[in-house]
C-alpha positions as CSV (number, residue, x, y, z in Angstrom):
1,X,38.7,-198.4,336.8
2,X,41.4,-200.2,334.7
3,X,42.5,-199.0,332.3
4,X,44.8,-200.3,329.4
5,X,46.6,-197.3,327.4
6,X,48.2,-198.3,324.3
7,X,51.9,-196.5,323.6
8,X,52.0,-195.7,327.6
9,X,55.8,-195.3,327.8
10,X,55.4,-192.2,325.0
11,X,55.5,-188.5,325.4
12,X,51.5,-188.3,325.9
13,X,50.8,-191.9,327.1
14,X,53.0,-191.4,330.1
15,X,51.0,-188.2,330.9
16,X,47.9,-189.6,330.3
17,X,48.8,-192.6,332.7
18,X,50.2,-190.7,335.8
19,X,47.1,-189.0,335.8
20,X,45.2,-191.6,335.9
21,X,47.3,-193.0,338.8
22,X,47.0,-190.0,340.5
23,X,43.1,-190.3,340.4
24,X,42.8,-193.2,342.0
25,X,42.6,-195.8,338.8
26,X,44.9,-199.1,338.0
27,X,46.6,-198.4,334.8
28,X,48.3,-201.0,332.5
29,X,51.2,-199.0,330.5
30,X,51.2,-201.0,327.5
31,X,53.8,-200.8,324.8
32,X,56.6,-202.8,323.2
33,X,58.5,-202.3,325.6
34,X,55.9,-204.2,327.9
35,X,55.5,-206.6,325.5
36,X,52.6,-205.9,324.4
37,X,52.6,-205.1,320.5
38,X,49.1,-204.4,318.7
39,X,49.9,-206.3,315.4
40,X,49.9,-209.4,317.5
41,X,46.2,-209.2,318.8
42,X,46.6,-212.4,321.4
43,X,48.9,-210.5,323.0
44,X,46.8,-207.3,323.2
45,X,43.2,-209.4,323.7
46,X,45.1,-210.6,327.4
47,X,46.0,-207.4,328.5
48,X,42.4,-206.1,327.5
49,X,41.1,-208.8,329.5
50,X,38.9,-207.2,332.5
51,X,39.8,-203.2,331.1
52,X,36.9,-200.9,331.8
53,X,38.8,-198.6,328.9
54,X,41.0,-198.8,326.5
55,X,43.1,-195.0,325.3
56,X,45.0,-195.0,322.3
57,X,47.9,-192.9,322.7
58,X,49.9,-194.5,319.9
59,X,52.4,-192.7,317.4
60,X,55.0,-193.3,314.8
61,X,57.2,-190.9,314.0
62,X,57.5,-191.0,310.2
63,X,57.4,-188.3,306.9
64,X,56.4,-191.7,304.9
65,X,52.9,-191.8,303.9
66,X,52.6,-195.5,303.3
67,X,53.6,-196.3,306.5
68,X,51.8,-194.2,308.6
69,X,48.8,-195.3,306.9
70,X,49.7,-198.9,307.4
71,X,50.1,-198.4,311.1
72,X,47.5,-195.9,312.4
73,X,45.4,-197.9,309.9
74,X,45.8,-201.5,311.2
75,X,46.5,-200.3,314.6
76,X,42.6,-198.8,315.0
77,X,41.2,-201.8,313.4
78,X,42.9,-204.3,315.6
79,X,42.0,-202.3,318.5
80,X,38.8,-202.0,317.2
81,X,38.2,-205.9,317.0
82,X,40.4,-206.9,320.1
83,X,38.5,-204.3,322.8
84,X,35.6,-205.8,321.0
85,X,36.3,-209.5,321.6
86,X,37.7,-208.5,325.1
87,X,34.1,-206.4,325.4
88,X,36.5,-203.8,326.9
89,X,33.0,-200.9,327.2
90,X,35.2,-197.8,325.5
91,X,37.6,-196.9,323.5
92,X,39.2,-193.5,323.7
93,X,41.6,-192.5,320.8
94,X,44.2,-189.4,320.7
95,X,43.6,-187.5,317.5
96,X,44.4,-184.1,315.7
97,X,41.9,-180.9,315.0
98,X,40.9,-181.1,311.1
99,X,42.9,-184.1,310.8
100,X,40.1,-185.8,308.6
101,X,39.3,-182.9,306.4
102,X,40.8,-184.1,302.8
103,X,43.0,-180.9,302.4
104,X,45.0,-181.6,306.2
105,X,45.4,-185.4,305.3
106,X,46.9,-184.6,302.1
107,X,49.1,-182.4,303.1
108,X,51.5,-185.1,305.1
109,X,51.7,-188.8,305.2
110,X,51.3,-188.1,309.3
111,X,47.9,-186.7,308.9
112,X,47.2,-189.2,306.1
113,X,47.9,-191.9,308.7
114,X,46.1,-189.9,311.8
115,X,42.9,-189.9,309.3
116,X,43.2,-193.4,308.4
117,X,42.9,-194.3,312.3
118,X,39.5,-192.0,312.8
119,X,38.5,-194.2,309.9
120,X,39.6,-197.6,311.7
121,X,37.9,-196.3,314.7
122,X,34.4,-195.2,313.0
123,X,33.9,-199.7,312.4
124,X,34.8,-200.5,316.1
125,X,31.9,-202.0,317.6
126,X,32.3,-200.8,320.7
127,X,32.0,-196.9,322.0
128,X,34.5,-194.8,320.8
129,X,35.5,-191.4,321.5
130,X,38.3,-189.4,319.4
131,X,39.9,-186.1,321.6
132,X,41.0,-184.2,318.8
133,X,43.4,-181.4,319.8
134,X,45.7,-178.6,318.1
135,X,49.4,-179.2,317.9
136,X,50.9,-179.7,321.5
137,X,53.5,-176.9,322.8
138,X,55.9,-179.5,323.2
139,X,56.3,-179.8,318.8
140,X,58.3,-177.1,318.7
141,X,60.9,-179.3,319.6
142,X,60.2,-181.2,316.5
143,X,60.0,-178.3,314.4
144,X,63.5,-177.0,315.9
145,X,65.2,-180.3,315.5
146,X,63.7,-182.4,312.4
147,X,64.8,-180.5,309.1
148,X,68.4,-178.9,310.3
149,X,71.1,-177.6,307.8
150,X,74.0,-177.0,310.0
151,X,72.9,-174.1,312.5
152,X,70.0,-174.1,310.4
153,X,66.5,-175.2,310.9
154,X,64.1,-175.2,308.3
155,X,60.3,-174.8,309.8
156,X,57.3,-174.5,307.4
157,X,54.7,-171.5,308.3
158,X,51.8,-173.6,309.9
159,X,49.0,-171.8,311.1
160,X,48.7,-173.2,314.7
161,X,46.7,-172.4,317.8
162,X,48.9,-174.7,320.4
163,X,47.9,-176.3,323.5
164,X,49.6,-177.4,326.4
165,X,50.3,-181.0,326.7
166,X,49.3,-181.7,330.5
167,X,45.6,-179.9,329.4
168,X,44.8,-183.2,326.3
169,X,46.2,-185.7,329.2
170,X,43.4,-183.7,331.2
171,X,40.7,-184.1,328.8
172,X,41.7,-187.4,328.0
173,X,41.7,-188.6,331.8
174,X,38.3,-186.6,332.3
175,X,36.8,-188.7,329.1
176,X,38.1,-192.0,330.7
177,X,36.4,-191.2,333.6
178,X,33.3,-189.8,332.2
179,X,32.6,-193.1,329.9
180,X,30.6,-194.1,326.7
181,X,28.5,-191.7,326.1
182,X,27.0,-193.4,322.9
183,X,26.7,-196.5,321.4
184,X,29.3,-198.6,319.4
185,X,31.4,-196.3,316.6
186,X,29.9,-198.5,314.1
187,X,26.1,-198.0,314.7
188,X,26.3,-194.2,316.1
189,X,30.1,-193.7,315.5
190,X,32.6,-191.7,317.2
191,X,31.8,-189.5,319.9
192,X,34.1,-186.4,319.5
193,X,35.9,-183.9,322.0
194,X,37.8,-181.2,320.9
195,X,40.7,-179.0,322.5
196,X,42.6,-175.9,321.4
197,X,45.0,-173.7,322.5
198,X,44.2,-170.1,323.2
199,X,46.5,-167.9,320.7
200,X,47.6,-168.1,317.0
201,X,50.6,-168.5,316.2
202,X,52.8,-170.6,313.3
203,X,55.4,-173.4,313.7
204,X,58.4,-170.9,312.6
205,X,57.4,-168.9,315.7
206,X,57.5,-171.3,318.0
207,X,60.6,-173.0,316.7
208,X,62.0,-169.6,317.1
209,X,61.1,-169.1,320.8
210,X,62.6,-172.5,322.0
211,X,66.0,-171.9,319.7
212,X,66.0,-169.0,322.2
213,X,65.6,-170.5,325.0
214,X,68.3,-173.0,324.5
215,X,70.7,-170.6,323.1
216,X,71.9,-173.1,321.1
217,X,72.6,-170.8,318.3
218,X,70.8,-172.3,316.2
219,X,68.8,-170.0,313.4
220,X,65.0,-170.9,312.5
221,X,64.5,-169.7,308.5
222,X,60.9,-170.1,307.9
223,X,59.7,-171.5,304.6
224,X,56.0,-171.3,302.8
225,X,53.8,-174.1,303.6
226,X,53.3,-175.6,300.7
227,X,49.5,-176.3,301.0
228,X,46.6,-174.6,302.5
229,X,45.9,-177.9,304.6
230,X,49.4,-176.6,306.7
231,X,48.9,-173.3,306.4
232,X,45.1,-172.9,307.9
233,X,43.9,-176.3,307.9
234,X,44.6,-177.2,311.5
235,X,43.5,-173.9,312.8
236,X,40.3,-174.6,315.0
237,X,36.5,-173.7,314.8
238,X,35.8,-171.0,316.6
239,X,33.5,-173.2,318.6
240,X,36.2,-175.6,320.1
241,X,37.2,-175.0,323.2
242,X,39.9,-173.1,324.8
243,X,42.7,-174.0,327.6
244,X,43.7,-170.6,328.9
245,X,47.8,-171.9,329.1
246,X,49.5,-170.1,326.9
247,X,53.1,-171.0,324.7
248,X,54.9,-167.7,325.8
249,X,54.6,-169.0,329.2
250,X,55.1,-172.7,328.8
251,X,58.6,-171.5,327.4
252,X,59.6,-169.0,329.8
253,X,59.1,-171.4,332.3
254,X,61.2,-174.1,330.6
255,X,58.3,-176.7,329.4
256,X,56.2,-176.2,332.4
């Protein structure tokens, strides 16, 4: 297969694309830094050209709502239209557990922007299929390093049931290979896979575990999230499934 995924060079893209190397498949790692930019569809309508797939491991980092909802929003669509045009036969599209209910995408402008791309996606006219997963393992780095006072780092308490990043870059790969499995997102719209993590926990925790494992001195203070949307909204049904890896180990082992 080839296969064209979007935001390659990034922390999950890169994953996603070695293992698709590794199974055999010629994968296009397409990004800026390629060249290859989705606000500037001619671009992106070339390198579709001939894809059996399309994954959209995209992200902005960014608090602001507006933007994030500019970008995830316009992103989706244009991906929507281009694989369309390009009649590129799936779409697969990296997404968040509970990242559409209306109390998560309130909570942050990130989830506000993550929801806006389901959206974006639910027009395409082509297949689509969204892998929603819990937070990754690898976000306590996030939480440890975005909000810092001095030796302090300021985590909210979100509910979180984290799963290791090498099991969605599984589950993404497996989709890929599995293909389309309905019809175009805009008659039957989105297919949807879920993934979890097998233990709860909250970010404050984990942020805690890693400052520990650095021994950077640095002290977590955990703070109430402000909204139920962060404190149990991206929790998962108890009907999603479970990857056995759990964050105790993924830390003890230093990220592996």
């Amino acid at each position: 297969m080839r296969v064209v995924v979007l935001g390659g060079s990034g922390a999950m893209g890169a994953r996603v694309a070695d293992r698709l190397e590794a199974r055999g498949h010629d994968v296009v790692r397409a990004s800026r830094a390629t060249g290859v930019d989705v606000t500037v569809p001619d671009r992106l309508l070339r390198t579709c050209e001939g894809a059996d797939c399309l994954v959209d491991c995209l992200n902005l980092t960014t608090l602001s709502r507006r933007r994030a909802v500019a970008f995830f929003g316009r992103a989706a669509r244009t991906v929507a239209e281009t694989t369309a045009a390009a009649r590129v036969p799936h779409v697969v599209a990296v997404s968040i557990v509970n990242v559409t209910e209306p109390a998560v995408s309130r909570a942050t402008g990130y989830y506000a922007g993550k929801a806006a791309q389901e959206a974006g996606y639910a027009t395409a006219r082509v297949p689509v299929t969204v892998v929603r997963t819990t937070a990754w393992f690898t976000l306590a780095e996030t939480f440890l390093h975005q909000i810092r006072v001095g030796r302090f780092a300021l985590v909210p308490r979100m509910g979180l049931q984290p799963v290791h990043p090498d099991a969605v870059a599984d589950l993404v790969s497996d989709v890929v290979e599995a293909g389309p499995t309905s019809g175009p997102a805009t008659s039957d719209g989105p297919v949807v896979r879920q993934l979890a993590g097998p233990e709860r926990t909250d970010a404050t925790t984990m942020a805690r575990a890693l400052a520990a494992r650095e021994g950077s001195g640095v002290r977590v203070v955990g703070l109430p999230a402000p909204t139920a949307g962060l404190r149990t909204g991206l929790l998962p049904a108890a009907d999603v499934p479970r990857d056995g890896r759990r964050f105790e180990d993924w830390v003890r082992t230093g990220g592996r």
